[in-house]
C-alpha positions as CSV (number, residue, x, y, z in Angstrom):
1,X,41.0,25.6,-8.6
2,X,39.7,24.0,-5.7
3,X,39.3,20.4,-5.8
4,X,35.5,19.5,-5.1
5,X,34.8,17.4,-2.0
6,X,33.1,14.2,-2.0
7,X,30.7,12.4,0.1
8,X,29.8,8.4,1.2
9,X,26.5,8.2,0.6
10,X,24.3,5.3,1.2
11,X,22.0,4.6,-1.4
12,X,19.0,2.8,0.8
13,X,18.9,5.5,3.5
14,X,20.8,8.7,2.4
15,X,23.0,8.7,5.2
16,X,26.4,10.6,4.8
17,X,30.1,8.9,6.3
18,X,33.1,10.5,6.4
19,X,34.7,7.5,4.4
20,X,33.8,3.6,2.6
21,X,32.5,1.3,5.3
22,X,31.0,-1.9,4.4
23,X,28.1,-1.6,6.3
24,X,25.7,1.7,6.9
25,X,25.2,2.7,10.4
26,X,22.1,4.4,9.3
27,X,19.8,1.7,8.3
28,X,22.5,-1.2,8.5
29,X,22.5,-2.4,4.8
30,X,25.9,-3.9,3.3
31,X,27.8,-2.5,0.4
32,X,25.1,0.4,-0.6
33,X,27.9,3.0,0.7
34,X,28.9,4.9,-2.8
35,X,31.3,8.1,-3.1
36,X,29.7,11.1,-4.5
37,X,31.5,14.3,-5.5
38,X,29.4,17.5,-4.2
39,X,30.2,20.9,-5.1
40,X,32.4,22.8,-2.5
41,X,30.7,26.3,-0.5
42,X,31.3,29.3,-2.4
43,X,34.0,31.8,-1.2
44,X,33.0,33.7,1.5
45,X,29.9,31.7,2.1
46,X,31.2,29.8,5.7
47,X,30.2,32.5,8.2
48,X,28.6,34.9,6.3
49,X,25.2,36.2,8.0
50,X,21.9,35.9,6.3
51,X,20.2,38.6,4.2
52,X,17.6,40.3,6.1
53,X,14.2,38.9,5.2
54,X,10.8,40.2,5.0
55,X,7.7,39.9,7.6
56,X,5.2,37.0,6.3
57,X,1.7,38.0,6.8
58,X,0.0,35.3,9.3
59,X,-3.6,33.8,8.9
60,X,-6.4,33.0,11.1
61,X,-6.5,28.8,11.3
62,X,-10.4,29.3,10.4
63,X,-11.4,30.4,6.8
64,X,-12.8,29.7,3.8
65,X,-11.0,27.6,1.7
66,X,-12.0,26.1,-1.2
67,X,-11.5,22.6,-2.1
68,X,-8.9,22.0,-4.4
69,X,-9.9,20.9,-8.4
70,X,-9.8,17.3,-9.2
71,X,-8.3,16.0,-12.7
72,X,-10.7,12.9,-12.7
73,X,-9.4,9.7,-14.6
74,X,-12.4,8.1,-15.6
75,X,-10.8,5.0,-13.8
76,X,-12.7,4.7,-10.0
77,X,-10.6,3.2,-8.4
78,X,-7.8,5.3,-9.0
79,X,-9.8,7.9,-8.0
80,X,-10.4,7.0,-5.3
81,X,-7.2,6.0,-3.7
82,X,-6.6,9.8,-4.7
83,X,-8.7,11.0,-3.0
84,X,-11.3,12.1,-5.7
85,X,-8.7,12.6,-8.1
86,X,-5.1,14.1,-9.0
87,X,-4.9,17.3,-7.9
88,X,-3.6,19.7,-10.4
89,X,0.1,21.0,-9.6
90,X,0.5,18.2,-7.1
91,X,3.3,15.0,-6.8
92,X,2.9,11.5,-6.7
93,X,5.1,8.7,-6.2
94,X,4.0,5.4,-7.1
95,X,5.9,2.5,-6.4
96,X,6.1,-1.3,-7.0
97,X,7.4,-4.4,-8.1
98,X,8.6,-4.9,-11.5
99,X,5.8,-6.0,-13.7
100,X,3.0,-5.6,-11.4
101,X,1.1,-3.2,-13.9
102,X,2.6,0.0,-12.6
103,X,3.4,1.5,-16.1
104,X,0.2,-0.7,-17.6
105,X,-2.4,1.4,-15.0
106,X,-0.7,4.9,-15.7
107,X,-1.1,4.2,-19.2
108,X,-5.0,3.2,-19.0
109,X,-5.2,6.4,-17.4
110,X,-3.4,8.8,-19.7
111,X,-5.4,7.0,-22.7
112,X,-8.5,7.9,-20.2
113,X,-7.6,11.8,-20.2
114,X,-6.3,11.9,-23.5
115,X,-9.6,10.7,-24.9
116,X,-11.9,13.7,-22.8
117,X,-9.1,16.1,-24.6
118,X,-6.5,16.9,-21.8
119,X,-2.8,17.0,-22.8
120,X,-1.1,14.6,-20.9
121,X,2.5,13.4,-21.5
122,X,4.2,10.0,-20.7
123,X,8.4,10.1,-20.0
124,X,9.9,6.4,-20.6
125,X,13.0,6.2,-19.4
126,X,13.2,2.5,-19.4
127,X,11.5,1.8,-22.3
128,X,11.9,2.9,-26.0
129,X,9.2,4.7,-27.9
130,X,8.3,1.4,-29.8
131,X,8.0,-0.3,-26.4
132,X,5.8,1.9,-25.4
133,X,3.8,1.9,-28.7
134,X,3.5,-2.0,-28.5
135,X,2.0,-1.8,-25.5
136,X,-0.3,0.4,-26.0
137,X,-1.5,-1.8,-28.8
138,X,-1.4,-4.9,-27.0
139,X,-4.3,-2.9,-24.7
140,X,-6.1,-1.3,-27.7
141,X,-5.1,2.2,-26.6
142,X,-3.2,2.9,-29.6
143,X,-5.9,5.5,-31.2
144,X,-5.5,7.5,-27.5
145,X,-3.6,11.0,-28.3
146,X,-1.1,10.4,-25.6
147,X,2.4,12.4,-26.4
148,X,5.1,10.1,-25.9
149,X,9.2,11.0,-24.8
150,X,12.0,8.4,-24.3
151,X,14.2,10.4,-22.5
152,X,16.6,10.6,-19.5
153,X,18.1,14.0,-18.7
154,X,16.1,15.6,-16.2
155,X,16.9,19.2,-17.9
156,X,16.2,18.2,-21.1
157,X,12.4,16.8,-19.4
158,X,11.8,20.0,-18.1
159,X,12.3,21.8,-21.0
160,X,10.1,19.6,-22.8
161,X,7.8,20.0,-20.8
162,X,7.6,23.8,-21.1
163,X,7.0,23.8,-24.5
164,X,3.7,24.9,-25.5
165,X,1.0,24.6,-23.0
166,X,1.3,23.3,-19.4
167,X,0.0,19.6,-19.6
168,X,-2.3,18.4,-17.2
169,X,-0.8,15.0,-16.1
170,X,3.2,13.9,-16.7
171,X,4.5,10.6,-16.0
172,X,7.9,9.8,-15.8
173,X,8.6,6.3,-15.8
174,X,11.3,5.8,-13.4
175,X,12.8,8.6,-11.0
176,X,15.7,6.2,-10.8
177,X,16.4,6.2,-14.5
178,X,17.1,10.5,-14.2
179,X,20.3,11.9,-14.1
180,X,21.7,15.8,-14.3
181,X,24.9,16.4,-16.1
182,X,25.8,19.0,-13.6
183,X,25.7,16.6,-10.6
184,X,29.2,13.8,-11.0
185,X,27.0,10.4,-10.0
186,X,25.3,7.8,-11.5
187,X,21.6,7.5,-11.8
188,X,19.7,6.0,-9.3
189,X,22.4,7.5,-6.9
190,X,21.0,9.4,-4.0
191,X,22.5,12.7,-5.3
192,X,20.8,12.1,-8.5
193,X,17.3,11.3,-7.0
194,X,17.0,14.3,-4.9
195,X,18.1,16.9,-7.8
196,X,16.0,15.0,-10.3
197,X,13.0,14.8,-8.0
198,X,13.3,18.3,-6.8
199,X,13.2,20.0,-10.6
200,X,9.8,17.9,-11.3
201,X,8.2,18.5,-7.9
202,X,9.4,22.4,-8.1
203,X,8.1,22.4,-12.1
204,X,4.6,21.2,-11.2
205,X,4.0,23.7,-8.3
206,X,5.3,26.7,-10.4
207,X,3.4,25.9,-13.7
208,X,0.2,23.8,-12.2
209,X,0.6,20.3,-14.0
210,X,0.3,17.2,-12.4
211,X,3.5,14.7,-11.8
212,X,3.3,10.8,-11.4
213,X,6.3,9.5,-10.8
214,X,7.5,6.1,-11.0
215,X,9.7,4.6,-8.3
216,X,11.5,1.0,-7.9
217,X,11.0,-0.9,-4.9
218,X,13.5,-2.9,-2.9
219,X,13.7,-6.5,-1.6
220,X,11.8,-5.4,1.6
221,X,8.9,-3.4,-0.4
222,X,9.9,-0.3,0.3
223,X,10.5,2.7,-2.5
224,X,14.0,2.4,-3.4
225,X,16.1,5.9,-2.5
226,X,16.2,8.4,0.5
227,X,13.2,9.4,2.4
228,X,13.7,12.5,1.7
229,X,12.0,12.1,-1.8
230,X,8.7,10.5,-0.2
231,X,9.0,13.3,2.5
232,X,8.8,15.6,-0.9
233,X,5.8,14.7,-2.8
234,X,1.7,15.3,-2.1
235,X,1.1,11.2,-2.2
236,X,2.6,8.0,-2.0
237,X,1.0,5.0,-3.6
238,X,2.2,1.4,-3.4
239,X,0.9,-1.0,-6.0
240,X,0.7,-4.4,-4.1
241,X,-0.3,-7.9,-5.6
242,X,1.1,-11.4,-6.9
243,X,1.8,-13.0,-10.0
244,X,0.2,-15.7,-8.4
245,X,-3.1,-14.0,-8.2
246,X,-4.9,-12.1,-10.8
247,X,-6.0,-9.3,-8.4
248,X,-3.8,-6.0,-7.6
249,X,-4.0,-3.6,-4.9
250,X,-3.2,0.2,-5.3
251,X,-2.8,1.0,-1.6
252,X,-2.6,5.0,-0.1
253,X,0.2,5.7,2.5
254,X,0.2,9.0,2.2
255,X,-1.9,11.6,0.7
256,X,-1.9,15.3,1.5
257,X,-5.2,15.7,-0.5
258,X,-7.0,12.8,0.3
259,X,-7.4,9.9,3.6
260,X,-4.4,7.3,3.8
261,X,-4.7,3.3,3.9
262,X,-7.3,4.0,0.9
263,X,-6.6,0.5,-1.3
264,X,-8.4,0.6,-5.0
265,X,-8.7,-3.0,-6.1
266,X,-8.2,-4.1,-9.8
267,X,-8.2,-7.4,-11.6
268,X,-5.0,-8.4,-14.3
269,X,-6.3,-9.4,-18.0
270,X,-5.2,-10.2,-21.3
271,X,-6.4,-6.3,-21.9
272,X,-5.1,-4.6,-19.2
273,X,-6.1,-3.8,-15.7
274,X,-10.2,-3.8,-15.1
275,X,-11.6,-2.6,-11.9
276,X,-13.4,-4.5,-9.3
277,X,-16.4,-2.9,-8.5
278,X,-17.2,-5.7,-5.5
279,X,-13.7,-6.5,-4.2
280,X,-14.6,-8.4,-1.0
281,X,-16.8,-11.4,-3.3
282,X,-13.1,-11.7,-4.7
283,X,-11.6,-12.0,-1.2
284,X,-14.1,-14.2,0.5
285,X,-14.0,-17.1,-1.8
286,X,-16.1,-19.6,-3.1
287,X,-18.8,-19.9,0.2
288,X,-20.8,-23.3,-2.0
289,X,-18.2,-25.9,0.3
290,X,-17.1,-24.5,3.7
291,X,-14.7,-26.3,5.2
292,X,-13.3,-26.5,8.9
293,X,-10.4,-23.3,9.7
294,X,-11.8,-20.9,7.7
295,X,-13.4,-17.9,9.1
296,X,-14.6,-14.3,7.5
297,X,-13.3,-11.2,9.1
298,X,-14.8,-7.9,7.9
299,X,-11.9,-5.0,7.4
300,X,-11.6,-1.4,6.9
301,X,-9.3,-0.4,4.4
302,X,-9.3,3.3,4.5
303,X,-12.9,4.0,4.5
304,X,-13.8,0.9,2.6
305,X,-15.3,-1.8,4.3
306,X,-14.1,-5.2,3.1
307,X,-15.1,-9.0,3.9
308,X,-11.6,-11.4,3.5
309,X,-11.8,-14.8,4.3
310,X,-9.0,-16.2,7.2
311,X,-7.8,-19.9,6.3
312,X,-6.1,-21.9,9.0
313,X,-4.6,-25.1,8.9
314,X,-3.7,-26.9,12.2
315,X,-1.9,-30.4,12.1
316,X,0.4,-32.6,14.4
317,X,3.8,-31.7,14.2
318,X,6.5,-34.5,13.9
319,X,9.3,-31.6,14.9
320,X,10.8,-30.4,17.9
321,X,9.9,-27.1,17.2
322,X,6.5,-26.7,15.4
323,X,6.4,-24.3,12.2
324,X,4.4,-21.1,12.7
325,X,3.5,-20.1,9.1
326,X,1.4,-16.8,8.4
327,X,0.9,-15.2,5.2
328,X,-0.5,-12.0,4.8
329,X,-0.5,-11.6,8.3
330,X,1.8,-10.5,11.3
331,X,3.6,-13.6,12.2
332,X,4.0,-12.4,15.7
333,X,0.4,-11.3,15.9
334,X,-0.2,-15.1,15.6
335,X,2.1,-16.4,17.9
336,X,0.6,-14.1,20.4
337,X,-3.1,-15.4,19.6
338,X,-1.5,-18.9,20.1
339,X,-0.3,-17.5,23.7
340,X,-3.0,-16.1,24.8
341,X,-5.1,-19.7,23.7
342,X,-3.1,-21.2,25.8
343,X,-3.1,-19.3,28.8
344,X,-6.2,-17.8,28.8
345,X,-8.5,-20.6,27.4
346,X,-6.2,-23.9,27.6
347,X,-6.2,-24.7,24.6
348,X,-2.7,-25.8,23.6
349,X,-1.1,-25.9,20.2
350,X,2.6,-26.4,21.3
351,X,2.6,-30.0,19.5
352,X,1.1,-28.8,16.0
353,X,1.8,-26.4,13.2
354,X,-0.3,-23.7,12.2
355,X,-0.6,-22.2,9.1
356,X,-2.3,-19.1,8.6
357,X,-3.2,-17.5,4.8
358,X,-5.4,-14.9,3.9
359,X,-7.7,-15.3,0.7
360,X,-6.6,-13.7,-2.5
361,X,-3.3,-13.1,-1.4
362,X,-4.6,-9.7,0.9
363,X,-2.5,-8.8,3.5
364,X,-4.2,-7.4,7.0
365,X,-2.5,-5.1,9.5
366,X,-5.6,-4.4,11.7
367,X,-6.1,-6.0,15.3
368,X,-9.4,-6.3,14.8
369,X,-8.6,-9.6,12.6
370,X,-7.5,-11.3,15.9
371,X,-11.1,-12.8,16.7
372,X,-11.4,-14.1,13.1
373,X,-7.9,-15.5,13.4
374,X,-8.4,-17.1,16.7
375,X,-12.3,-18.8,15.5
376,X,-10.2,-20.1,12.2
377,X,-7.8,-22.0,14.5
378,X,-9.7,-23.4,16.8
379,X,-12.4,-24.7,13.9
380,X,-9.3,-26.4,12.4
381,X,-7.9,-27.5,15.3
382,X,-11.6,-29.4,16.6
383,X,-12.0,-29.9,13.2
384,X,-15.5,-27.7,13.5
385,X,-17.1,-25.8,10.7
386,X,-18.0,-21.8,11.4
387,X,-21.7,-21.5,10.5
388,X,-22.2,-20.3,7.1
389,X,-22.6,-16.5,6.5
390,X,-21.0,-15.6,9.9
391,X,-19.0,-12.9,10.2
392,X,-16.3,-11.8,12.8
393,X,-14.3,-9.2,13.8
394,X,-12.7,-8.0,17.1
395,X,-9.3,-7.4,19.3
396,X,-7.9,-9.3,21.4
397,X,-6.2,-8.1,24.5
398,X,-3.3,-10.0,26.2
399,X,-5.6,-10.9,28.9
400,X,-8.1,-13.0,27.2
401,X,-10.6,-9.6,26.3
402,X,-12.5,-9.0,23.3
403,X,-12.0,-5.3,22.8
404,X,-14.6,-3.7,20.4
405,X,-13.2,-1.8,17.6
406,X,-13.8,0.7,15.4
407,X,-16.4,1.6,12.7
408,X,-18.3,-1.5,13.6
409,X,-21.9,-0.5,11.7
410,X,-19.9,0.5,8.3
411,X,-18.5,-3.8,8.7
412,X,-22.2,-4.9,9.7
413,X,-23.7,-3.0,6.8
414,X,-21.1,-4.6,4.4
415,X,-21.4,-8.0,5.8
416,X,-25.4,-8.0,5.5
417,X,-25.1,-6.4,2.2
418,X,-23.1,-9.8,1.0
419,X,-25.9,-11.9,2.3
420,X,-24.3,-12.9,5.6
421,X,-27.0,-13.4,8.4
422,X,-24.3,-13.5,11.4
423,X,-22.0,-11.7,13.2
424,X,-20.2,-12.4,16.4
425,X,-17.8,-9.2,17.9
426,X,-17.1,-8.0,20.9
427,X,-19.3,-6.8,24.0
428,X,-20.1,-3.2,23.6
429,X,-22.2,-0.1,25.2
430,X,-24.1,0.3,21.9
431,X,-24.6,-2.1,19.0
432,X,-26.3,-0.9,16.1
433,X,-29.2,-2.6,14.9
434,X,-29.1,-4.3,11.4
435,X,-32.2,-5.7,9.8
436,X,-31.5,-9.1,9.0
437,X,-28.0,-9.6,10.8
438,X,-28.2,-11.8,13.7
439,X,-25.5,-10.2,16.6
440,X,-23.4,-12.8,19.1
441,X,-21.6,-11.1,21.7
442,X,-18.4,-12.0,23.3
443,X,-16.6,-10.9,26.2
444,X,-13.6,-13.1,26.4
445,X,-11.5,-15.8,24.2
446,X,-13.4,-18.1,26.3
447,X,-16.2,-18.0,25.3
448,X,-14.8,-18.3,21.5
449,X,-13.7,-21.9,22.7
450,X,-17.0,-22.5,24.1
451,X,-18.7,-21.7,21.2
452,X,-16.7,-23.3,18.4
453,X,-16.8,-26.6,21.1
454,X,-20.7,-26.6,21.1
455,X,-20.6,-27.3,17.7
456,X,-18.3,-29.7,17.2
457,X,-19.2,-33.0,16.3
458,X,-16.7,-34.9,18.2
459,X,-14.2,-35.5,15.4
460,X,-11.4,-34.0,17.7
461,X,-11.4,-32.0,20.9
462,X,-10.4,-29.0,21.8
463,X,-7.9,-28.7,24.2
C-alpha cells in the first residue's frame, strides 16, 4: 500500500512547502508551518485525459431576474448589513474577537426567527448545551424554540441537519472547532477548514438553508485560516468594537447579495445587544462643552451617512522625536496632513505631539476625514474652538487642495437633520442647497488656517 504523501501547510495563509521552515514565504509569519498528510492520486489518474463534457447553454446578460427572498431577522440592523436580509441557501462568515457578542447577536437572532415559527438550528462547538442554555437565560430567550447541537464532526452536522425538514438558518459556532475523520489533521488546520467549510457551503446550496458561520480572528483582525474559505462564501461580516466602549459595529466586507462597507451599529447591555437606531448622536459626543481640537466630520459608511466627532490633542514635546499617536485612524494619513501643514500652509508641528482619537472608539478609512482632521489640529494647536454645530468633510491633496468628495448632499442632509447649522467642504461645480445649513467653501488648506486663525483669541498662534 502506498504510503500517503504529506504536505507543509501554513496555517495563516494556506501556502504549501516542500518541507518545515520556520518562517512562511507566503505571508511571512513564524512557526504556522504544520505537516499535513493528503491522500495520494488514484492509479492511473496522472495523465489521464478528461471525460468529454457537455455544451452549457449561454444567456443574454439582460433579463429578468427576480430578486432573491429575504429570511428577515426582526433585528434592523442586521438586516441591513445583509443586505435586506439572509438570503436563503446562501453562506456567511462572521468573524471577531473573542467575546465581542458574536455568538450573543446570532443567538438574539435565532430566538427572533424561532419566535415567527422558522426552524432554525444553533451548532456549539465550543460550548456545551448548558452553556448555551445559560445564556440564553441570562438574555431572557430561554422560552425561544431554538434546537440546540453540541457537536464537532462535520459529518455527523450534516447529517443532522438532514433530518426532517431543511431549516431555514444554521449556525455553527466555530468553523475552527470542525474536523473530518477522513482527513489526518487537527482542527483548525487548513486541511480541516477547507473540507469542513466546503460540506456546509455545498449542503446549503443543494437543500436551500441558510449557513452562519463562525470564524476566529487573528492578532491583526483578520479571519483566522486560508483565503480560500472567505473566497467561498456569499458574505463576510466583521464584528468590530471595544471592551472599552459599550457600542459594537457589525461591518460588510463582502456581500454577494447586498452593498459592502454596510456597518449596523449596536449597543452592549446587561440583556444583550440593543440596536441603535441614531448611531452618529452616539459618535459625536456630548456637544453641551466644546472644547479646542475637536472637530465633526460627517462619513459614509456604506450607504449610511454618519456624523463622528475627530479629537486632537497638540502639546510641546520634551523628545527628540515627537510622538505621532492616531487611533482609529491611518497613522500615515496623519503624518501626511502634518506634511502638507507644513509645506503648504507653514504651520509647523515638528516640536509637538499630536494625538489623534476618534469618538466612540470608530475607526475611519475615508479621505474625506482629512479636512476634519486637519481643522481639529490646528484648533488644538491655536488653542481655537470650531464653531458649534459645524460640520466638515473634504480631501486633501498633496498639494494643499481641497478635493470635493463624494455623496456630499446624503452628509449635508444628515448633518442638518442633527441640528448642525454649518458646514465647510470643498469648492465644487454644484452645491446642493439645504434649508437651514449655512455652506463655507474652501479651495485650499490655506484658507483652513486662515479661518481657524480669525477666530482665535490670541491664546497661542498659529504657526
Amino acid at each position: 500500500m502506498a504510503k500517503p504523501a504529506s504536505a507543509f501547510v501554513c496555517q495563516s495563509c494556506g501556502t504549501t512547502h516542500s518541507k518545515w521552515t520556520g518562517r512562511c514565504d507566503g505571508c511571512g509569519a513564524w512557526n504556522s508551518i504544520v505537516e499535513e498528510s493528503r491522500e495520494a492520486p488514484a492509479s492511473g489518474a496522472k495523465g489521464q485525459a478528461l471525460p468529454k463534457g457537455r455544451a452549457t447553454r449561454l444567456h443574454a446578460l439582460k433579463g429578468d431576474t427576480a430578486s432573491p427572498p429575504r429570511i428577515e431577522t426582526g433585528i434592523s440592523e442586521l438586516d441591513r448589513v445583509a443586505g435586506g436580509g439572509f438570503v436563503p441557501g446562501s453562506a456567511v462568515l462572521i468573524g471577531g474577537d473573542p467575546g465581542i457578542g458574536k455568538s450573543t447577536l446570532l443567538l438574539q437572532a435565532l430566538a427572533s426567527l424561532a419566535r415567527k415559527g422558522e426552524r432554525v438550528i444553533y451548532v456549539s462547538g465550543e460550548e456545551a448545551i448548558a452553556q448555551v442554555r445559560l445564556r440564553a437565560q441570562r438574555l431572557g430567550l430561554d422560552d425561544a424554540p431554538v434546537l440546540l447541537a453540541a457537536e464537532t464532526n462535520t459529518s455527523d452536522i450534516i447529517a443532522t441537519l438532514n433530518e426532517d425538514a431543511v431549516p431555514a438558518i444554521v449556525v455553527i459556532d466555530s468553523i475552527q472547532t470542525l474536523w473530518s475523520p477522513v482527513i489526518e489533521a487537527a482542527p483548525g488546520t487548513v486541511s480541516q477548514l477547507k473540507a469542513g467549510s466546503e460540506a456546509l457551503v455545498r449542503f446549503a446550496k443543494q437543500k436551500g438553508a441558510c449557513i452562519l458561520l463562525v470564524g476566529h480572528v487573528t492578532k491583526d483582525g483578520q479571519i483566522a485560516g486560508p483565503k480560500v474559505v472567505e473566497h467561498l462564501v456569499d458574505a463576510v461580516l466583521y464584528f468590530e468594537g471595544d471592551r472599552g466602549h459599550q457600542f459594537r459595529i457589525l461591518r460588510a466586507v463582502k456581500n454577494r447579495f447586498g452593498p459592502t462597507d454596510e456597518i449596523g451599529v449596536f449597543e452592549m447591555s446587561d440583556g444583550g445587544l440593543r440596536e441603535v437606531t441614531n448611531p452618529s448622536r452616539l459618535f459625536m459626543g456630548s456637544s453641551e462643552r466644546p472644547s479646542p481640537g475637536t472637530a465633526v466630520f460627517a462619513g459614509m459608511e456604506g450607504t449610511r451617512p454618519l456624523l463622528v466627532e475627530v479629537q486632537a490633542l497638540v502639546s510641546p514635546s520634551p523628545l527628540g522625536t515627537p510622538r505621532r499617536t492616531a487611533v482609529g485612524w491611518d497613522s500615515n494619513r496623519l503624518a501626511m496632513i502634518l506634511a502638507v501643514l507644513d509645506a503648504r500652509a507653514g504651520v509647523s508641528l515638528a516640536q509637538h505631539d499630536v494625538y489623534l482619537n476618534v469618538a466612540g472608539g470608530l475607526r475611519l478609512k475615508e479621505p474625506a476625514a482629512d479636512l476634519a482632521v486637519a481643522a481639529a489640529l490646528l484648533s488644538s494647536m491655536s488653542d481655537t474652538l470650531i464653531p458649534h454645530g459645524t460640520v466638515l468633510f473634504g480631501e486633501i491633496a498633496l498639494s494643499g487642495n481641497i478635493r470635493p468628495v463624494g455623496q456630499t448632499e446624503s452628509r449635508l442632509k444628515e448633518a442638518q437633520k442633527l441640528g448642525l447649522g454649518d458646514a465647510v467642504i470643498a469648492e465644487q461645480g454644484e452645491t446642493p442647497v439645504i434649508k437651514g445649513l449655512a455652506i463655507r467653501h474652501m479651495t485650499t488648506v490655506a484658507d483652513l488656517v486662515a479661518w481657524v486663525a480669525s477666530r482665535s483669541k490670541g491664546l497661542r498662534r498659529i504657526a
